[in-house]
C-alpha positions as CSV (number, residue, x, y, z in Angstrom):
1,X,0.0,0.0,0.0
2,X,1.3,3.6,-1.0
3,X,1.6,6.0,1.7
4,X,2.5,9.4,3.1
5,X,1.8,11.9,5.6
6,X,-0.6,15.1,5.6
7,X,1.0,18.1,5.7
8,X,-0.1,21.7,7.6
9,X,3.7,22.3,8.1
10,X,7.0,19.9,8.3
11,X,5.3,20.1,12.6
12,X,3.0,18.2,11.2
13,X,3.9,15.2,9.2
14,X,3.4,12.6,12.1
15,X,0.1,14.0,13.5
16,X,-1.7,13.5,10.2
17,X,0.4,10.1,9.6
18,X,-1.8,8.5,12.4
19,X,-4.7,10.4,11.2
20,X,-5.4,7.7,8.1
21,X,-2.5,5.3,8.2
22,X,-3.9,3.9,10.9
23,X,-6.2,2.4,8.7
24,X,-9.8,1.7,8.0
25,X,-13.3,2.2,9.2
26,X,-16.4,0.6,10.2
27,X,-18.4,-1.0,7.7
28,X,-21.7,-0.2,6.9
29,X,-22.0,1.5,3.0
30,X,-25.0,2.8,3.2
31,X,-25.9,5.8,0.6
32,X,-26.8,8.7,2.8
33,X,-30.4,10.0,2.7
34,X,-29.6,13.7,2.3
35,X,-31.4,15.3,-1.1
36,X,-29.6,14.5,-4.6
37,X,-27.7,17.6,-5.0
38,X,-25.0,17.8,-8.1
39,X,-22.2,19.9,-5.3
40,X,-19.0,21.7,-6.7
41,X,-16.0,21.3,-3.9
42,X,-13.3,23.2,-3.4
43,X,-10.0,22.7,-0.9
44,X,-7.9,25.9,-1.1
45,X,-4.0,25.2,0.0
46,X,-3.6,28.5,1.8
47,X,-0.5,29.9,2.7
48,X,1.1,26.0,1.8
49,X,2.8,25.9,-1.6
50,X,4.3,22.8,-3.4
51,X,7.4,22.4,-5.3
52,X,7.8,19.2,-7.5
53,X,7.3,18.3,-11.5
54,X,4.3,16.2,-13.8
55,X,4.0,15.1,-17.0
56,X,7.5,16.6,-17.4
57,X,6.5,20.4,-16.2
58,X,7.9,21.2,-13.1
59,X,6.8,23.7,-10.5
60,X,8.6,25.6,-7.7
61,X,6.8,27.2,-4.6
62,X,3.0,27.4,-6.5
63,X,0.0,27.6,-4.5
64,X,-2.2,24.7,-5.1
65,X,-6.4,24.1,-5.2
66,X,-8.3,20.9,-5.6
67,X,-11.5,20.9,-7.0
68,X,-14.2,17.9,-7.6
69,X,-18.2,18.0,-8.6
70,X,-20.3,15.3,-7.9
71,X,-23.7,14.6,-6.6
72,X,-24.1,14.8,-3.1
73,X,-27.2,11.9,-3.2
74,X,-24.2,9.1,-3.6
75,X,-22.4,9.7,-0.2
76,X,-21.7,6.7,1.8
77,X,-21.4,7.2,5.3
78,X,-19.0,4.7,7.2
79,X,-15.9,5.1,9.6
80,X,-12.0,5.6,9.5
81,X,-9.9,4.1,12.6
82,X,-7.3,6.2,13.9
83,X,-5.1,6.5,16.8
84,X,-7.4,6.3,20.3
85,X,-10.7,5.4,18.3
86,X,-13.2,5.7,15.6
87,X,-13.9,8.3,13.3
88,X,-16.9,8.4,11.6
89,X,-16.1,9.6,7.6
90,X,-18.7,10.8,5.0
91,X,-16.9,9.3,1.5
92,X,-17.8,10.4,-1.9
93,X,-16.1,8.2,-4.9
94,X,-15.7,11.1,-7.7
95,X,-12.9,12.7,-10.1
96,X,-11.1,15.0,-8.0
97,X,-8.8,17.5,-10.4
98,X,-5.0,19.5,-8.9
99,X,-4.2,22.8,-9.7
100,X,-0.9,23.9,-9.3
101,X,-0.6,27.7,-9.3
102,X,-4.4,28.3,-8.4
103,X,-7.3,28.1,-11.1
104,X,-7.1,31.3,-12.6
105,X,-3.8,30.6,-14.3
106,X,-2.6,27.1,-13.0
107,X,0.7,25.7,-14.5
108,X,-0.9,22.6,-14.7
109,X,-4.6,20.8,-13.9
110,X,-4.4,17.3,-13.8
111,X,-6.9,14.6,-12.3
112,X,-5.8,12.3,-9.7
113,X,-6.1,8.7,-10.7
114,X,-7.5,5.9,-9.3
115,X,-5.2,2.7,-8.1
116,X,-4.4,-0.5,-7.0
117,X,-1.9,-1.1,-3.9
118,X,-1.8,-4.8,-2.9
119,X,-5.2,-6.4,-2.8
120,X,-6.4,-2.8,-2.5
121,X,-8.2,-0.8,-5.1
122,X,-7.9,3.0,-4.0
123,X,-10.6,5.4,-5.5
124,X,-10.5,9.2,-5.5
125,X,-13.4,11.1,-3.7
126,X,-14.4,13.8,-1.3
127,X,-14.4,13.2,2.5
128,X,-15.3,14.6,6.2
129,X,-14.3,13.1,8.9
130,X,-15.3,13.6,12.9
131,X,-12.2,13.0,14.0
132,X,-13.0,13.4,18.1
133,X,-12.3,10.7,19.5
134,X,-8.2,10.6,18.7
135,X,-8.0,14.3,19.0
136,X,-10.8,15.7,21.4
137,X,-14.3,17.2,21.0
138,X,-14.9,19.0,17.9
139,X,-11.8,18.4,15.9
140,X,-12.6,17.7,12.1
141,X,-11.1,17.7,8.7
142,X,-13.1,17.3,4.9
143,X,-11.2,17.2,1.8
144,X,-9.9,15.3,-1.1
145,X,-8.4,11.3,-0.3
146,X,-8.2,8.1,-2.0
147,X,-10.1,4.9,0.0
148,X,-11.0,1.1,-0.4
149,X,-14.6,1.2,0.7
150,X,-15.2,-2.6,-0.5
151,X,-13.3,-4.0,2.6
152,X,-14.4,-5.0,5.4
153,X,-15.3,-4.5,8.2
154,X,-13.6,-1.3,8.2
155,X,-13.1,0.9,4.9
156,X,-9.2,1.4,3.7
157,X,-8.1,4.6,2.9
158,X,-4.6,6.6,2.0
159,X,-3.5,9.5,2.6
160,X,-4.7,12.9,0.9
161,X,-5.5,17.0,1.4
162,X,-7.4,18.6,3.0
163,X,-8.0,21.4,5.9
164,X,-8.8,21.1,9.7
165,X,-10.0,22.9,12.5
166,X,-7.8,21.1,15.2
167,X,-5.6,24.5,15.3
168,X,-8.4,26.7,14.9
169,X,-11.1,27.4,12.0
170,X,-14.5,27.9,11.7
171,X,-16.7,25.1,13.2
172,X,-19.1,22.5,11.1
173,X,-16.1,21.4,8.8
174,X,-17.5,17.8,9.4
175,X,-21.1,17.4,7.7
176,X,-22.7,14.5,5.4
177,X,-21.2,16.6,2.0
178,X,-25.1,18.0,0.9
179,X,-25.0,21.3,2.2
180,X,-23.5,24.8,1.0
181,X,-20.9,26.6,3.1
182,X,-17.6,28.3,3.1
183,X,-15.0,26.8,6.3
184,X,-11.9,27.8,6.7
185,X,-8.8,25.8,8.9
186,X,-5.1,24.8,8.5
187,X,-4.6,23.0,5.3
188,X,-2.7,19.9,4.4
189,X,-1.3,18.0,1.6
190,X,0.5,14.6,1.3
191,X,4.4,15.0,2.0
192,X,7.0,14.9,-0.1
193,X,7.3,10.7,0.3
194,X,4.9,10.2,-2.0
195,X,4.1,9.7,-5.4
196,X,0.5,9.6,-7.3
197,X,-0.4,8.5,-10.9
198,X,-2.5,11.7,-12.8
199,X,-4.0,12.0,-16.0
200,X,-0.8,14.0,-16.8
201,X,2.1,11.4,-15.1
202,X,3.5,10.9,-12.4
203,X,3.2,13.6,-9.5
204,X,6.3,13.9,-7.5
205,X,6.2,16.5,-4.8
206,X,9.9,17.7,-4.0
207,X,9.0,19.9,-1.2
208,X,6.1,21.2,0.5
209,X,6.0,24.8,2.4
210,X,3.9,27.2,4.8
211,X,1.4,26.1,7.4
212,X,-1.8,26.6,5.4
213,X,-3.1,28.8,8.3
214,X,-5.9,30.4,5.9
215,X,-7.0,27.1,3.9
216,X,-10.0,27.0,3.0
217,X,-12.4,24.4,2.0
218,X,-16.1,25.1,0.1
219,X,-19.0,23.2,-0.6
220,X,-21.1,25.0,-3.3
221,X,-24.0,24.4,-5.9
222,X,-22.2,23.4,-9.2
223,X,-24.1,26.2,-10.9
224,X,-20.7,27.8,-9.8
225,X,-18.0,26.3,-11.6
226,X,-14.5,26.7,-9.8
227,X,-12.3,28.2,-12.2
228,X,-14.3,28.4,-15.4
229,X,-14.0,25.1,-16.1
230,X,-13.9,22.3,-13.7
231,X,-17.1,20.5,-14.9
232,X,-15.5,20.3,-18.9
233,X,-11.9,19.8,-17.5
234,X,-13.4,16.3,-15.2
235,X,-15.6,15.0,-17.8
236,X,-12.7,15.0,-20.2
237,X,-9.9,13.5,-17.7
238,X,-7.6,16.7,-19.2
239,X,-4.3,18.4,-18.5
240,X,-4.3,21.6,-18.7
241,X,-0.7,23.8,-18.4
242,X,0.1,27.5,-18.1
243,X,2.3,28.5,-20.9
244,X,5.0,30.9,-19.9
């Protein structure tokens, strides 16, 4: 199994290694009742940039977004394990899409692909976690993370981005992925020991810095498209680079 560490800051590569390398989650995959709702989301890196190369372009201290839309009526709702107990997770299996350099005028877009690690087959999606019970009472995280949520009894997932309130954010970060809103937290991104397959190659992230103190992670109707062009860019799997 591939694997890595979420990163706020270098601080924090072990704290968000135990977050999901711990493992796995409760079973129990069933679709959530909330109203079908076809939902842009949107995890901004903050003050975090990346340095690394794909496909061949490489990038040097660029901010970073990650966007996905999907319909909010196919969430399944099961539960991560983690250091000191369970966390129950909201998973959504859907395209999720990088920009590196933000979405105005990215340097390149790619989509994240989906894999297989030993006998486990990793899919992309969208998830919020309640992650109190291994880090006290209204800590939580949403964002972007590959899982196995055929195994059993616990789902498997990897490592991903996203942002978190256990430093201080706006409250409500962890809901069942249906509803509008705007949170802001510290973000984080997987660190620089790991590698992920993309529409574009191979992703290699040579260094990650900042603390993501003003990351920022939005749920919104998918009448608004992230930067002009999410919805065409996920449906066609392309790569899209900033010429210079």
């Amino acid at each position: 199994m591939q694997h890595s560490t979420f990163v706020s800051s270098r601080d924090h590569r072990v704290f968000f290694l135990l977050l999901f390398l711990g493992g796995v989650g409760v079973a129990g995959l069933a679709v959530d009742p909330a109203e079908a709702a076809l939902m842009n989301y949107t995890l901004d890196g903050g003050n975090s940039t990346i340095s690394g190369s794909v496909g061949g372009t490489n990038f040097t201290n660029e901010s970073w977004t990650m966007t996905a839309t999907a319909d909010s009526s196919l969430v399944q709702n099961g539960t991560f394990s983690g250091l000191g107990g369970a966390i129950p997770t909201y998973f959504l299996p859907t395209t999720v899409a990088l920009w590196i350099g933000g979405t105005s005028s990215p340097v390149a877009t790619v989509t994240m692909s989906n894999y297989t690690s030993g006998s486990n087959s990793f899919v992309w999606g969208v998830f919020s976690s309640d992650t109190s019970a291994t880090y006290g009472q209204g800590r939580h995280a949403s964002g972007f993370s590959p899982a196995d949520l055929s195994t059993t009894p616990y789902w498997t997932a990897s490592t991903g981005a996203g942002v978190n309130n256990y430093f201080g954010g706006t409250p409500g970060i962890y809901n069942d992925l249906s509803a509008s809103g705007i949170w802001t937290g510290v973000s984080f991104i997987w660190s620089t020991d790991k590698n992920y397959m993309t529409s574009g190659g191979t992703l290699v992230l040579t260094d990650v810095n900042g603390d993501g103190s003003n990351g920022t992670w939005t749920i919104a109707n998918a009448s608004a498209v992230p930067g002009g062009g999410v919805a065409v860019l996920l449906a066609a799997g392309a790569v899209r680079r900033r010429r210079r």
